[in-house]
N, C-alpha and C positions, 0 to 999 in steps of 0.2 A: 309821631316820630319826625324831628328833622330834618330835612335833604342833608344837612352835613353829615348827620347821624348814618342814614339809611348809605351814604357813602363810603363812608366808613367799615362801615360792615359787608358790603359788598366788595372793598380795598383787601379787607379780611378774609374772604373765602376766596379770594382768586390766588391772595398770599397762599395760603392754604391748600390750596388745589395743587397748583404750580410744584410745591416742597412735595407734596404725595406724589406728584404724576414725576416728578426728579427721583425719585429714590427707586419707583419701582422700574421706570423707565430704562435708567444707568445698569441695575441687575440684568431687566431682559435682553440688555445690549450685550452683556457679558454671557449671559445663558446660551446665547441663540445664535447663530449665524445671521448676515444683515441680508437675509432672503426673506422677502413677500412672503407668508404662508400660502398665499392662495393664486398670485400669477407669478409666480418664483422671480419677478424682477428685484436685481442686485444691486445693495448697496455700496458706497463705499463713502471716507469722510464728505466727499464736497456733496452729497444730497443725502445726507444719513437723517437730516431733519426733517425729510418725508418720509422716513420709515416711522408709525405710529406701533405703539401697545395694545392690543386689544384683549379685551376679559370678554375668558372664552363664554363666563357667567353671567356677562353685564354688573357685573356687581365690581366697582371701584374701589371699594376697598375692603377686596377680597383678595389680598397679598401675598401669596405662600412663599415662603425665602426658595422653595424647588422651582420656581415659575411654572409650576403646573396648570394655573389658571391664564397666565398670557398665551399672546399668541402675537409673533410680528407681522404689522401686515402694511399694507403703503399707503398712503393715503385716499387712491382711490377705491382700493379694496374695502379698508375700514370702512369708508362712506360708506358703499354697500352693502356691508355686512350689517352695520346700524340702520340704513333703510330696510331693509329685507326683517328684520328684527321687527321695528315698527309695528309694520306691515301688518305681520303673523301678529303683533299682539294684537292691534287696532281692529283687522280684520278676520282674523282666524285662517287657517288656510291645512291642507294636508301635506302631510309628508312627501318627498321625494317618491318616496317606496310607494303614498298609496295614488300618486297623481301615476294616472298613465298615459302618454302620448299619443294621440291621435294622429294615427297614421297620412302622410300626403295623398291624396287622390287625384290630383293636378299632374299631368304629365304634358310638358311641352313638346315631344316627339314623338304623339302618339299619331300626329295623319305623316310624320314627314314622307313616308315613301310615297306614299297620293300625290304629297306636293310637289314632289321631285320629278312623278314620272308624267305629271303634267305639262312642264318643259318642253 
């Protein structure tokens, strides 16, 4: 294949991409209120271009005219949300529900009356 070819074609799916992510983008704009799902920061026109689409499925074109598959979220969320996606597939990981927190045992005030009454 030709570099002008392989250009070419690469000119073509970005065309492509761009036209999908316009159509569904403009709806979930119309769907949704211009709030983050996830850190509720608010948009309005002069940064609405950091509010991104996110598929709740990972699947891009998986479209429903209901927007039941998006979700708006901002830019840094979305990063996160695609990291963390990653992550889980790359490395596997458990649920929320079945991780459980391991309690702090570190108490910083635990001599202070010692310390105090050594004064």
């Amino acid at each position: 294949m030709t570099q002008n070819k392989a250009q070419q074609i690469v000119a073509e799916a970005r065309r492509n991409k761009e036209e999908r992510e316009k159509g569904y983008r403009e709806q979930a704009l119309k769907l949704y209120p211009w709030i983050c799902g996830r850190c509720a920061r608010e948009f309005d026109l002069k940064n609405l271009r950091e509010l991104t689409v996110h598929h709740v499925d990972h699947n891009h074109d998986n479209n429903p005219a209901d927007g039941s598959n998006w979700e708006l979220l901002c830019l840094y969320c979305h990063d996160n949300e695609h990291q963390r996606y990653e992550e889980q597939s790359r490395f596997g990981s458990k649920s929320v529900v079945e991780t459980k927190a391991q309690a702090g045992t570190f108490n910083p005030f635990a001599n202070l009356k010692d310390m105090l009454q050594k004064k």
